[in-house]
BAFI-3210 file (N, C-alpha, C; in Angstrom, 3 decimals, decimal comma, padded with zeros to 6 digits):
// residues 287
n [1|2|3|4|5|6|7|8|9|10|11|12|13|14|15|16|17|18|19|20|21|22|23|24|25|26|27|28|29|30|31|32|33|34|35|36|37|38|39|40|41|42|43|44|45|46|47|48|49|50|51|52|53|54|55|56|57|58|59|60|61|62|63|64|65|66|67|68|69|70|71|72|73|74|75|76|77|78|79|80|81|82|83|84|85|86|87|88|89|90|91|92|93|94|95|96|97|98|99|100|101|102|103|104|105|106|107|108|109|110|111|112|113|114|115|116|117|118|119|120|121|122|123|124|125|126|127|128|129|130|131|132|133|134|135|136|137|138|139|140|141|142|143|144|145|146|147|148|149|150|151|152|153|154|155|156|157|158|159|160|161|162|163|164|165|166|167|168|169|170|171|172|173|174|175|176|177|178|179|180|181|182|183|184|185|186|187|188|189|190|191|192|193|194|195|196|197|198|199|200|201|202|203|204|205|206|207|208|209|210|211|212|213|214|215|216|217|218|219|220|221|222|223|224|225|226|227|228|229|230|231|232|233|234|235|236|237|238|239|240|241|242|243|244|245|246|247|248|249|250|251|252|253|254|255|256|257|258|259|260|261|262|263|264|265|266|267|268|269|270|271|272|273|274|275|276|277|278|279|280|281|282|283|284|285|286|287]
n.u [-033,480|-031,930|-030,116|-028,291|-028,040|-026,821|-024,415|-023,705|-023,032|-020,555|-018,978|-018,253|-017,536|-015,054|-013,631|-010,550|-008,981|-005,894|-003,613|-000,827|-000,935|000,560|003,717|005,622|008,687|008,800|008,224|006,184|006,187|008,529|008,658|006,499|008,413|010,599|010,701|007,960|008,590|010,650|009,596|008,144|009,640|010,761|009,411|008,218|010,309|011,106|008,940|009,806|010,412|008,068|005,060|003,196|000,271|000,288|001,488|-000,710|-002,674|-001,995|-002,024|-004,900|-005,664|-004,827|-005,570|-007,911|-008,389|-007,724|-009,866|-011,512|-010,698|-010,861|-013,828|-014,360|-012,651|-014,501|-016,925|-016,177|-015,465|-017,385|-019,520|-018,014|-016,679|-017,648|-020,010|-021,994|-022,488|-022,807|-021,376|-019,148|-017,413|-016,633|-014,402|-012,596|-012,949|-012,556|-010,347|-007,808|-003,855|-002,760|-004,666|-005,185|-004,014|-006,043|-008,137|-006,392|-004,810|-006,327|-008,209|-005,791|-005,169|-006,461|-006,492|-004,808|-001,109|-000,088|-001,387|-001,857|-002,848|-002,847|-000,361|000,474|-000,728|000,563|002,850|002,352|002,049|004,332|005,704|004,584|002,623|004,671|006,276|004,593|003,806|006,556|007,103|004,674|005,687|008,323|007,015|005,326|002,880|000,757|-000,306|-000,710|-003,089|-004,951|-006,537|-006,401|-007,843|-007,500|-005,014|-003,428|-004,749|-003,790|-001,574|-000,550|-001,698|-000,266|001,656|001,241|001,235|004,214|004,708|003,453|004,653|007,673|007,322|006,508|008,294|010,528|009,672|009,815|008,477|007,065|009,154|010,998|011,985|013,080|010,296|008,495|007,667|005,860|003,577|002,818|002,857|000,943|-001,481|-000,991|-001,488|-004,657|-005,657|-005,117|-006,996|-009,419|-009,308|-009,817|-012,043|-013,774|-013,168|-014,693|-017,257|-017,857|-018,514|-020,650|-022,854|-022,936|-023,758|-022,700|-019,107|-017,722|-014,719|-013,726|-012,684|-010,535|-009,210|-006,326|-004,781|-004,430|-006,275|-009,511|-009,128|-007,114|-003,951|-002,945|-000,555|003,085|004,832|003,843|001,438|002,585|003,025|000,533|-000,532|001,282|000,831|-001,626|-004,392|-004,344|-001,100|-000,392|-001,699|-000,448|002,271|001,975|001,797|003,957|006,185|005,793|005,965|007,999|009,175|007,993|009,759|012,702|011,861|011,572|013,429|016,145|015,131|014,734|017,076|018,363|016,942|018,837|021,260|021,160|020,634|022,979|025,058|023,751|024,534|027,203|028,291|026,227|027,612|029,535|029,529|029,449|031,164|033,484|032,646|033,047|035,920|036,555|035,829|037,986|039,988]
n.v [021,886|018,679|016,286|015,102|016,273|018,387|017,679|016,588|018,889|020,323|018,637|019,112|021,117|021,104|019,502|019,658|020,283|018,796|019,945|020,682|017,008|016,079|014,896|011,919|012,034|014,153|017,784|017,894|015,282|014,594|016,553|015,518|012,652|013,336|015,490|014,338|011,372|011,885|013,203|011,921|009,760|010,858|012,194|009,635|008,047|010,173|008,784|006,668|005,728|005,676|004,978|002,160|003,127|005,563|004,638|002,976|004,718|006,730|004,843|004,449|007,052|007,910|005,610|006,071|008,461|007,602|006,705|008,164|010,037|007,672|007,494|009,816|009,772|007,866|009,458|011,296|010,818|009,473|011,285|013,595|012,104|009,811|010,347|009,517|006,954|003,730|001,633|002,404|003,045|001,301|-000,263|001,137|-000,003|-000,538|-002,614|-002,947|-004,025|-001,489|-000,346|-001,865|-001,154|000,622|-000,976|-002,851|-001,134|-000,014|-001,770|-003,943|-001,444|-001,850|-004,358|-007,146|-006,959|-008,848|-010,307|-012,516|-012,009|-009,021|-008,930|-010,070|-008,248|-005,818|-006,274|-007,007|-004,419|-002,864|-004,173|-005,486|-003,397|-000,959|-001,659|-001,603|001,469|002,569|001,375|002,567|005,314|004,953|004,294|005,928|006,320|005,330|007,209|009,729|011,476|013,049|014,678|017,411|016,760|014,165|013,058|014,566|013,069|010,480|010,814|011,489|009,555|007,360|008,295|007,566|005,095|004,360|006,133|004,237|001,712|002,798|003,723|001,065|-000,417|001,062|001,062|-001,438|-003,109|-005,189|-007,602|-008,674|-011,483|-013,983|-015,839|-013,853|-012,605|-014,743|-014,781|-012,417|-013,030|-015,165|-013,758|-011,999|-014,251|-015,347|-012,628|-011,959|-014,081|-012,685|-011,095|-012,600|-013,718|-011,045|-009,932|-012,070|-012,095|-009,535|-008,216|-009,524|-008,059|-005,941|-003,715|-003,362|-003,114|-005,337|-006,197|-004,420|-004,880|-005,347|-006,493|-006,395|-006,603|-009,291|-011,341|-012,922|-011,443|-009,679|-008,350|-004,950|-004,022|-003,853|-006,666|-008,285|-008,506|-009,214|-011,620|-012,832|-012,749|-014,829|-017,111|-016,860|-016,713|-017,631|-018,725|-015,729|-015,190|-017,140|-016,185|-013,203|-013,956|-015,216|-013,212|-011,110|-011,854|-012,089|-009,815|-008,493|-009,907|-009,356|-006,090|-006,746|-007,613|-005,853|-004,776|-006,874|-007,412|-005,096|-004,870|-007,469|-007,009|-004,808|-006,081|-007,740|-005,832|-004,920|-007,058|-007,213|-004,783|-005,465|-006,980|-006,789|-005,778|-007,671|-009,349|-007,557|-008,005|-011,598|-010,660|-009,613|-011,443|-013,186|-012,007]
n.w [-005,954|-006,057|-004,067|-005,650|-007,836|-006,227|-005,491|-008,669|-009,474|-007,724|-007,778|-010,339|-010,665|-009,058|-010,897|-012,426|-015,234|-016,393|-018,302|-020,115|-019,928|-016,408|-016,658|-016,814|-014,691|-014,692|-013,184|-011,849|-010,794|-010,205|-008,001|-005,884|-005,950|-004,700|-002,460|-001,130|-000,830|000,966|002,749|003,793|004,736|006,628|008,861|009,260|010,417|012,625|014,475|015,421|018,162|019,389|021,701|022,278|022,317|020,489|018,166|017,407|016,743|015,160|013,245|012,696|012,663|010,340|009,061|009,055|007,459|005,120|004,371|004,091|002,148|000,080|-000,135|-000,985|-003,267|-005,023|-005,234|-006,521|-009,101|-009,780|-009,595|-011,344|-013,897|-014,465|-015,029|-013,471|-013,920|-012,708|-013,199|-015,154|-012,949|-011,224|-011,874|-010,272|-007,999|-004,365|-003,918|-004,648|-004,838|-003,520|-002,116|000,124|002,897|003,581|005,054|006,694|008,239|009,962|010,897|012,041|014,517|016,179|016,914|019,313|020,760|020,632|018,913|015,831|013,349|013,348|013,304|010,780|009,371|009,362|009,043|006,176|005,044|005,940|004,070|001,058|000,660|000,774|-000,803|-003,070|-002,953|-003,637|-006,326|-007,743|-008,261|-009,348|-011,797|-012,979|-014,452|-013,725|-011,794|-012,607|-013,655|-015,988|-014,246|-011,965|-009,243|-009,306|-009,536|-007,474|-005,016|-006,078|-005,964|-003,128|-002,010|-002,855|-001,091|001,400|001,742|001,270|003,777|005,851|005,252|005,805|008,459|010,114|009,721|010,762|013,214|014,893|015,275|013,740|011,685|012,649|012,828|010,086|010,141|010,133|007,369|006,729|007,367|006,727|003,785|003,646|004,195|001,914|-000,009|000,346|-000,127|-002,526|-003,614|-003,163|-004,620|-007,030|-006,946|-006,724|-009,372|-010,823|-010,026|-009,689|-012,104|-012,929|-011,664|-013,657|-016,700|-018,786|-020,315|-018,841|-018,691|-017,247|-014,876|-012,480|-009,971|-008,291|-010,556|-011,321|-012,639|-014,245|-016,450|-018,847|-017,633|-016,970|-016,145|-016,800|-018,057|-017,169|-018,827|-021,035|-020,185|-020,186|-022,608|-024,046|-022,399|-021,330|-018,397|-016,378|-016,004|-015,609|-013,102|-011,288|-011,791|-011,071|-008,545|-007,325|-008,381|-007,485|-004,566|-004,096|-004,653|-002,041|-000,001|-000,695|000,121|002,856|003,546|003,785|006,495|008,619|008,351|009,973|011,994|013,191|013,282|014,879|017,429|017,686|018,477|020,505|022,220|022,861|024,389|026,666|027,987|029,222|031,915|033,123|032,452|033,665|036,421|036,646|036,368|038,878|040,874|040,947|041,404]
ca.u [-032,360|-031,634|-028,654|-027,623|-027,858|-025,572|-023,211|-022,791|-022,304|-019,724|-017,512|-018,054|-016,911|-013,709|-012,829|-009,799|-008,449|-004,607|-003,487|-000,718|-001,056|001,615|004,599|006,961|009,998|008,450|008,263|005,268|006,628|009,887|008,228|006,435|009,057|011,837|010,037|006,876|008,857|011,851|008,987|007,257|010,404|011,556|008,254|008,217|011,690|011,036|008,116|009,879|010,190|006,756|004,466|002,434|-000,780|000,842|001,602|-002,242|-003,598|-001,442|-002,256|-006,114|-005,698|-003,986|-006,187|-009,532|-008,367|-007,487|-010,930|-012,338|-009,744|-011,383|-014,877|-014,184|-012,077|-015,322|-017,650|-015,568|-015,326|-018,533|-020,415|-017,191|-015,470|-018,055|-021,664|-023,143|-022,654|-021,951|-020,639|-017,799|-016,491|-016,567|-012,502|-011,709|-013,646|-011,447|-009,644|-006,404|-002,608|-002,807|-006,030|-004,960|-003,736|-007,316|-008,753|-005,066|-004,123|-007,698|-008,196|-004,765|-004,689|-007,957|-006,095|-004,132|-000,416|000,672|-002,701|-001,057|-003,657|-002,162|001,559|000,191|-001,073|001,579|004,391|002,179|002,099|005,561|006,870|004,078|002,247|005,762|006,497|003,983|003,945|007,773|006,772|004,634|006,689|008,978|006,883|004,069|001,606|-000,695|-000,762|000,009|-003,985|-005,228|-007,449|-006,067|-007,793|-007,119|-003,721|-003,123|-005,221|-002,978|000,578|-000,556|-002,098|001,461|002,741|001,170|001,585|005,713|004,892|003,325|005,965|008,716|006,568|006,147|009,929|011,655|009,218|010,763|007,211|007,496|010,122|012,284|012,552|012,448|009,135|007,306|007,097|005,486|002,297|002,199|002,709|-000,371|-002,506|-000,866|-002,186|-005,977|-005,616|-005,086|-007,939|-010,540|-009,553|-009,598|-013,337|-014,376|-013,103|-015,303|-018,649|-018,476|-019,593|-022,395|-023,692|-022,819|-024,214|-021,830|-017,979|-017,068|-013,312|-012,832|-012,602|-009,456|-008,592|-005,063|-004,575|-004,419|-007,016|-009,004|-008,725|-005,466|-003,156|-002,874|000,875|004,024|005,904|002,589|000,084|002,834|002,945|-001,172|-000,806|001,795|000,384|-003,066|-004,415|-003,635|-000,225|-000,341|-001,982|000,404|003,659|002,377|001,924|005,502|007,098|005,134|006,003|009,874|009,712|008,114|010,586|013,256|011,877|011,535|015,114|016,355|014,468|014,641|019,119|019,319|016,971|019,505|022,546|021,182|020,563|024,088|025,542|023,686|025,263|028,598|027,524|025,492|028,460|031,006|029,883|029,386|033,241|034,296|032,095|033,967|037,374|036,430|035,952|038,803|040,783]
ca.v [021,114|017,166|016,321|014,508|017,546|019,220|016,797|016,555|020,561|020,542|017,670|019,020|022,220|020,942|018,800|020,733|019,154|019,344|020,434|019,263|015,978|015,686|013,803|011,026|012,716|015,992|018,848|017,302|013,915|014,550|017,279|014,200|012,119|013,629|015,558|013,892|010,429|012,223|013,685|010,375|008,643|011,977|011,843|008,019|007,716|010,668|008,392|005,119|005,645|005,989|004,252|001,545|003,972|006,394|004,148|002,944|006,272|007,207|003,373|004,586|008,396|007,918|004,929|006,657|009,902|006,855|005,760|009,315|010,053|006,611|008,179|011,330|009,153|007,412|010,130|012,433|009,777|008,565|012,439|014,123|011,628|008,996|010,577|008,868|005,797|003,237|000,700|002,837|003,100|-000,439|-001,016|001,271|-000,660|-000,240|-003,708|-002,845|-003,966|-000,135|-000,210|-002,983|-000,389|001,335|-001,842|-002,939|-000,073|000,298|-002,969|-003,708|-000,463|-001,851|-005,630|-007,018|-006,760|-010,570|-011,483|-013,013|-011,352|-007,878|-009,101|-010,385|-006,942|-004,731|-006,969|-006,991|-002,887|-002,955|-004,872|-004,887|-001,846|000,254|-001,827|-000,886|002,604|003,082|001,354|003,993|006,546|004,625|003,904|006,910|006,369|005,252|007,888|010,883|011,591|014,488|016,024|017,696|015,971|012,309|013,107|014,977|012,032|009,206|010,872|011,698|007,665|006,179|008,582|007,264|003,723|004,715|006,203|003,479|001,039|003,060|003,857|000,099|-001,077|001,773|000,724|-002,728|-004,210|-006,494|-007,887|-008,952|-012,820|-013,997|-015,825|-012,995|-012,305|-016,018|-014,073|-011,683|-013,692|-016,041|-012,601|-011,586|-014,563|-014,589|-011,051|-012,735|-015,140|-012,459|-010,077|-013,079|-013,821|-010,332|-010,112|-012,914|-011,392|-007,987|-007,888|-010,208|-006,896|-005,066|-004,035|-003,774|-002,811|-005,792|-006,186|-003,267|-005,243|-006,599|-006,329|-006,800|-007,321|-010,930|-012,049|-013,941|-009,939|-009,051|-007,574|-003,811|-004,216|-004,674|-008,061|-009,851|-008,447|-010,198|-013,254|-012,958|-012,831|-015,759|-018,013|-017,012|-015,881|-018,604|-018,567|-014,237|-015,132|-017,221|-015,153|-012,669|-014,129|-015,626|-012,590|-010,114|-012,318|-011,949|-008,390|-008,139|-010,403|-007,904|-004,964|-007,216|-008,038|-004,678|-004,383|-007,619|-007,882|-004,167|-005,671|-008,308|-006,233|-003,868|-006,765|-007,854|-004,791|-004,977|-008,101|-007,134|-004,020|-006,166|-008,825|-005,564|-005,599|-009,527|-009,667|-006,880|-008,678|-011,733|-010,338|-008,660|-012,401|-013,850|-011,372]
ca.w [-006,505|-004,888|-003,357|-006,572|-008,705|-005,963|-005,844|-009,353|-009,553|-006,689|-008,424|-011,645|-010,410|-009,174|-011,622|-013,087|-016,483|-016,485|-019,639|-020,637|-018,632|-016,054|-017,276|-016,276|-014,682|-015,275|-012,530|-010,721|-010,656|-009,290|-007,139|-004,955|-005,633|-003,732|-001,658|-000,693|-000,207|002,166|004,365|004,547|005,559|007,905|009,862|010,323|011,776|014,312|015,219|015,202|019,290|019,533|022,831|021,420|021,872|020,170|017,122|017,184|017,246|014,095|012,222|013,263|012,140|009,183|007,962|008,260|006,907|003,900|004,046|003,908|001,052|-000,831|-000,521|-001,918|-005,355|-006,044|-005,207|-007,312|-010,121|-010,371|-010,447|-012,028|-014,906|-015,333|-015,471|-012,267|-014,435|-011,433|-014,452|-015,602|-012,310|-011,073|-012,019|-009,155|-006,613|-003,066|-003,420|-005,184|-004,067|-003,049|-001,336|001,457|004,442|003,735|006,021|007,537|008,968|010,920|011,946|013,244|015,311|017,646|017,581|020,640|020,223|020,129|017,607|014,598|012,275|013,622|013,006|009,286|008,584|009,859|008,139|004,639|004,955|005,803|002,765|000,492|000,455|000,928|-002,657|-004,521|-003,229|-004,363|-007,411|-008,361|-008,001|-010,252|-012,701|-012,511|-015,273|-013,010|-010,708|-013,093|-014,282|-016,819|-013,967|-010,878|-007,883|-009,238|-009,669|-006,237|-004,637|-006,388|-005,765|-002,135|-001,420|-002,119|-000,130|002,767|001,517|001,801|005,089|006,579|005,341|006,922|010,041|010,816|009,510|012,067|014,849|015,189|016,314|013,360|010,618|013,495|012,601|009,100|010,010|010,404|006,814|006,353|007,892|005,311|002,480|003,647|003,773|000,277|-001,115|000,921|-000,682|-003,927|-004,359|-002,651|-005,923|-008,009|-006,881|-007,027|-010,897|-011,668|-009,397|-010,253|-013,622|-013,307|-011,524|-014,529|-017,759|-019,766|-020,016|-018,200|-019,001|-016,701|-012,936|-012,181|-008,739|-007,852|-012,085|-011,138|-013,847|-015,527|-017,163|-019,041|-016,781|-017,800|-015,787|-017,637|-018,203|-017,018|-019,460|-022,043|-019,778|-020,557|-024,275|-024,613|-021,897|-020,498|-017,564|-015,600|-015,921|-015,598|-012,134|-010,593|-012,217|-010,388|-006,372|-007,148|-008,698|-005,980|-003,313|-004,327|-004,392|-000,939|000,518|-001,011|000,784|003,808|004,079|004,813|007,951|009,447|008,371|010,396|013,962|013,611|013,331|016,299|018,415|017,747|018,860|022,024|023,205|023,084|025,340|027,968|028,155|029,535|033,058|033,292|032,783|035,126|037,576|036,640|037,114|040,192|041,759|040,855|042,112]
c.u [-032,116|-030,162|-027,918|-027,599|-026,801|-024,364|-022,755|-022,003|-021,269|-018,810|-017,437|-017,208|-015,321|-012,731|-012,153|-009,301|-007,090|-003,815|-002,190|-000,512|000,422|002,474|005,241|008,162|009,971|008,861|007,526|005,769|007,427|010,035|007,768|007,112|009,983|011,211|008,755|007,516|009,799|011,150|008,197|008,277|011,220|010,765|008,011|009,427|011,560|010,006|008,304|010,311|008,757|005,999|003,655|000,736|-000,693|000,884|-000,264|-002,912|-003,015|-001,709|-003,749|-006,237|-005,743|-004,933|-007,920|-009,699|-007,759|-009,557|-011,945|-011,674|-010,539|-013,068|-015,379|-013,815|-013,692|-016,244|-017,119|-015,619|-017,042|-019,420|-019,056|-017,013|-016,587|-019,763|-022,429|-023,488|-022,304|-020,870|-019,634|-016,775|-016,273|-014,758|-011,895|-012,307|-012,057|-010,664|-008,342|-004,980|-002,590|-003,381|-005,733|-004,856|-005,365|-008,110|-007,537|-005,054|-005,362|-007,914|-007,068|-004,491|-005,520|-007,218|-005,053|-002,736|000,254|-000,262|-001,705|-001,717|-003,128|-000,237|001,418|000,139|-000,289|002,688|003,445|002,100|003,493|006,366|005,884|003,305|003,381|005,857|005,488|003,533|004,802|007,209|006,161|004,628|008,265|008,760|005,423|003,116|000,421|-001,158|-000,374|-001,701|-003,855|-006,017|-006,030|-006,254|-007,497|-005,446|-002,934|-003,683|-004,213|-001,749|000,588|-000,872|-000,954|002,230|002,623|001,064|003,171|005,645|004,751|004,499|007,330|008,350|006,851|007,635|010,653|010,965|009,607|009,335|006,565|008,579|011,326|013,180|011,886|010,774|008,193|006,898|006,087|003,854|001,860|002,219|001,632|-001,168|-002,494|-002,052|-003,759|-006,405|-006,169|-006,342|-009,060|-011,046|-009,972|-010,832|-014,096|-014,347|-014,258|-016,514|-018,916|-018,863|-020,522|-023,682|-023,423|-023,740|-023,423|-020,260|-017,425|-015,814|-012,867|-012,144|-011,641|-008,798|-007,569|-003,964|-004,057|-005,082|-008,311|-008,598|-007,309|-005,301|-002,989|-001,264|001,782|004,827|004,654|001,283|001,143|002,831|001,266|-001,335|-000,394|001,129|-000,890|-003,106|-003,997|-001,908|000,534|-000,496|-000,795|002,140|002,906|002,541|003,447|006,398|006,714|005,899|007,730|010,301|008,992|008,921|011,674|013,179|011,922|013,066|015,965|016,239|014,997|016,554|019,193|018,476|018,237|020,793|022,517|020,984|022,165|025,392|025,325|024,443|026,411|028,725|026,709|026,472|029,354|030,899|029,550|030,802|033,853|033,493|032,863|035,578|037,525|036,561|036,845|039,843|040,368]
c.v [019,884|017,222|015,526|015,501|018,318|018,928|016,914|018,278|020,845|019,556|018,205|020,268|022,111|019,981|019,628|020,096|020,159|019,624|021,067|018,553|015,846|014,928|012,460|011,620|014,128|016,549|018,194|015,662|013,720|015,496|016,337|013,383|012,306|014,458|015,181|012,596|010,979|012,801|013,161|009,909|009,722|011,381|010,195|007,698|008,505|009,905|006,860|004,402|005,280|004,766|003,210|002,466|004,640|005,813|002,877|004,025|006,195|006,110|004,050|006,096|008,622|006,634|005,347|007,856|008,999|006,798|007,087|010,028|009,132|006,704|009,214|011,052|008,986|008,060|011,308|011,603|009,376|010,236|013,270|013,915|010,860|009,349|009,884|007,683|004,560|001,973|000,961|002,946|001,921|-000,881|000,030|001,050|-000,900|-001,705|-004,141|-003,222|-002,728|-000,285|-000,939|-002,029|000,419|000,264|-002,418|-002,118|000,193|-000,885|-003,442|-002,585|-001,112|-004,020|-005,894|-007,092|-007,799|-011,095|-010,943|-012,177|-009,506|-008,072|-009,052|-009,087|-005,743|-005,527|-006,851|-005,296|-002,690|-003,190|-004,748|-004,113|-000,775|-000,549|-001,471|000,394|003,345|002,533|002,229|005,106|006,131|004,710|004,455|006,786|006,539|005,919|009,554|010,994|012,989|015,500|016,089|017,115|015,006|012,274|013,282|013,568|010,865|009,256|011,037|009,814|007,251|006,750|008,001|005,955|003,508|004,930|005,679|002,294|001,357|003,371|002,417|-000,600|-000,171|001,523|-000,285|-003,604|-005,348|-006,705|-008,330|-010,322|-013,114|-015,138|-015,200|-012,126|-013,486|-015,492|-013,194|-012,210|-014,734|-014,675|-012,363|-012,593|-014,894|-013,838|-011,401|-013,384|-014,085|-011,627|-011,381|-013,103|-012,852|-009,653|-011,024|-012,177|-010,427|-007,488|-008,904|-008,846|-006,029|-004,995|-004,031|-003,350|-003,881|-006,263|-005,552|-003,728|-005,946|-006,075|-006,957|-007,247|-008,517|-011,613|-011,915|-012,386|-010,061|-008,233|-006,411|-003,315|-004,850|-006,017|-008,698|-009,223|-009,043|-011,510|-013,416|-013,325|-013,728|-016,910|-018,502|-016,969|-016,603|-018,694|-016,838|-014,499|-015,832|-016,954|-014,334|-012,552|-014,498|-013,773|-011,274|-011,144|-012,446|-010,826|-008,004|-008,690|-009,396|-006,955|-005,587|-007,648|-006,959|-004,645|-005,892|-007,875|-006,592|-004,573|-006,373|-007,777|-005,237|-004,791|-007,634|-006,758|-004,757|-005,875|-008,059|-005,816|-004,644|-006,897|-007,789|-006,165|-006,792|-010,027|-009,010|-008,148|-010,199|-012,155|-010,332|-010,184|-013,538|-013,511|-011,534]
c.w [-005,617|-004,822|-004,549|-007,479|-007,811|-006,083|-006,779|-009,763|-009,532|-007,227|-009,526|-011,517|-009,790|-010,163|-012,838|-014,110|-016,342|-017,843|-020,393|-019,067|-018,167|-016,872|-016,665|-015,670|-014,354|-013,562|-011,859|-009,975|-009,414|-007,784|-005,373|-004,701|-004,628|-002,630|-000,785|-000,086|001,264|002,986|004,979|005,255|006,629|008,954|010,208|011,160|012,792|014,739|015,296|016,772|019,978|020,199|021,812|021,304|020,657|018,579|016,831|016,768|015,599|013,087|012,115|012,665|010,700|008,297|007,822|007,701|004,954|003,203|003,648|002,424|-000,406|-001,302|-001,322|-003,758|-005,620|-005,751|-006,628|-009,113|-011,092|-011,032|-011,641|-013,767|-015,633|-014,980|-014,680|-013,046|-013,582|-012,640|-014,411|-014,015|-010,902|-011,143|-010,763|-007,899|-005,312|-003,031|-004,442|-004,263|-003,179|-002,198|000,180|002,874|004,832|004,872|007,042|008,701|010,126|011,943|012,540|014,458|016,413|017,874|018,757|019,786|019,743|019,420|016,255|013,596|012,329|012,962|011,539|008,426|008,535|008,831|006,169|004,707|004,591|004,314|001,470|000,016|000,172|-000,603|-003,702|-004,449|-003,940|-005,741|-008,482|-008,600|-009,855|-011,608|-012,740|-013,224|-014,570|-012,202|-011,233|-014,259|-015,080|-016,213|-012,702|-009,849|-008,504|-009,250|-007,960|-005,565|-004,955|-005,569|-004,087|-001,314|-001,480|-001,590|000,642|003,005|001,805|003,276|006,165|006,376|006,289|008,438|010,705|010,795|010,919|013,205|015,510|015,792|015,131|012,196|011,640|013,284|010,917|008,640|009,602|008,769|006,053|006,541|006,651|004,096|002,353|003,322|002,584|-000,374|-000,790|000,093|-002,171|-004,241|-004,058|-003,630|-006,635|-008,155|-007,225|-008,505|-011,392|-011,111|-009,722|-011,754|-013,470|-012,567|-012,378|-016,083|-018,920|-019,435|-019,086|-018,055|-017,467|-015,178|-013,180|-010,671|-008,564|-009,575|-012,099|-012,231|-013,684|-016,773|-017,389|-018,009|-017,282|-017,407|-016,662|-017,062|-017,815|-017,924|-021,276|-021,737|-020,146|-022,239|-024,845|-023,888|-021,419|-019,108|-016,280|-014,681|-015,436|-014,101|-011,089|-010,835|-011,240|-008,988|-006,798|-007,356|-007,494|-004,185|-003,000|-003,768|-002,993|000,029|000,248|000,032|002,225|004,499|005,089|006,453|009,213|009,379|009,047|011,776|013,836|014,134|014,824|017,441|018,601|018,184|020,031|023,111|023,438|024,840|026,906|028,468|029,513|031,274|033,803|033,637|033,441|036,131|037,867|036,851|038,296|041,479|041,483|040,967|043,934]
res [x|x|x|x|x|x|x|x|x|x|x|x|x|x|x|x|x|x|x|x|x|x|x|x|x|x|x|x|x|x|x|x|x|x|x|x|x|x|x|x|x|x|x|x|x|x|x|x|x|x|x|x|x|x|x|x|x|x|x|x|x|x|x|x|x|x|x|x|x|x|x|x|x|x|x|x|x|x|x|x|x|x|x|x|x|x|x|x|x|x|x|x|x|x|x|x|x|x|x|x|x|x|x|x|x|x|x|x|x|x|x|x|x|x|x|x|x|x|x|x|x|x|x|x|x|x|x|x|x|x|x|x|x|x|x|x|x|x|x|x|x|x|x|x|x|x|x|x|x|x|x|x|x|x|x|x|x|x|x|x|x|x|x|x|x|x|x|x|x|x|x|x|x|x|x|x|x|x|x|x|x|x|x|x|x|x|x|x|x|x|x|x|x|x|x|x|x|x|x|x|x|x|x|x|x|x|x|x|x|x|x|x|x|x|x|x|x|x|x|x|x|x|x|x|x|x|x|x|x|x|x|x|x|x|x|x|x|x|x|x|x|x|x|x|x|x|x|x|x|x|x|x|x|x|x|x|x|x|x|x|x|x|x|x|x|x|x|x|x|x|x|x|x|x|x|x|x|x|x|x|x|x|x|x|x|x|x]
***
């Protein structure tokens, strides 16, 4: 038997069909929701002390146990769902909004701590990765499949898209000045043109089904996302593409606020505190 006959065995053999498919709301939903997010955001605040090793190690742990996670989808995908067809499974090529901490989270852990490209990547985790993990949570379709592992796999990835958001927001090592999300919003859009390119490249290696690649559902592909796959139908893709860096770049500002209006507030607290024994001191010489 070859190792491609075992393979497909061993995926075919776990691929469990869920029956009926999870729901919206349902039991499983709300199962991850409330519990899976409150023990992402437990476990990042007890670690929002945490040495800068300490918070490497865990950026570095946590993103190659992603990357070993992202091997397993399209191993599982390709012998499982789509018949060792590499075609059909081409639209979940690793360079989704989602996907970003899968290379982030690795390569910032081994960068120095004042390189800008480290600040960029930690602040786009922060704000947008944690948004489009809550997002789909909100709005589960996309992460609520008909088999068992793709499902477990989905609802478990934005957990740890939540957990790195709140990991890097309670660490205070960036979102401190509202510069610092100017960094991530250059990466966002980087991010942006590198899907836009690989939409247009990846079907010229295809044979057919090419619709299916849209990385980041930026374009020139309909958007399969609501409110911009109608901005696609009235205006074209054009207009779909830059609705969504503006309207994405809103909502990570949003989540970015939070963080950087409660440093401010704790650094305003401190100074009242530091001032105390400035003014006994003072008193003390003017008596």
């Amino acid at each position: 038997m070859s190792l491609n006959e075992i393979l497909k065995k061993f995926f075919d053999m776990i691929c469990i069909k869920m029956d009926p498919k999870p729901q919206p709301w349902g039991v499983w939903h709300l199962s991850f929701l409330i519990i899976g997010i409150g023990l992402a955001i437990f476990i990042s605040y007890k670690l929002r002390h945490a040495s800068l090793k300490t918070f490497n190690r865990v950026l570095r742990i946590v993103g190659f146990s992603l990357i070993g996670l992202e091997v397993f989808k399209l191993m599982y995908n390709y012998y499982a769902l789509y018949d060792m067809d590499y075609n059909q499974i081409m639209f979940i090529f690793p360079f989704q909004l989602c996907s970003m901490p899968l290379y982030m989270s690795v390569i910032a852990s081994y960068l120095r701590e004042d390189s800008k490209v480290r600040k960029a990547m930690l602040t786009f985790m922060m704000t947008f990765s944690l948004m489009s993990g809550v997002a789909a949570y909100i709005e589960p379709s996309g992460i609520l499949n008909s088999t068992l592992v793709s499902t477990i796999h989905s609802c478990v990835w934005h957990l740890v898209l939540v957990f790195f958001g709140f990991f890097i927001g309670f660490s205070g090592r960036v979102g401190k000045e509202f510069g610092d999300f100017l960094y991530a919003e250059v990466l966002f859009i980087v991010c942006c043109m590198i899907a836009l390119c690989l939409n247009v490249t990846l079907p010229l290696f295809m044979t057919h089904d090419l619709d299916s690649v849209n990385m980041f559902f930026i374009g020139p592909q309909r958007s399969s996302l609501i409110v911009f796959c109608d901005i696609y139908d009235k205006f074209g893709w054009v207009v779909q593409a830059i609705s969504y860096v503006v309207l994405l770049s809103i909502g990570g500002f949003i989540v970015f606020l939070p963080f950087v209006l409660t440093w401010r507030a704790k650094q305003r607290k401190k100074v009242p505190a530091a001032s105390v024994p400035d003014m006994e001191l003072n008193l003390a010489a003017q008596k």
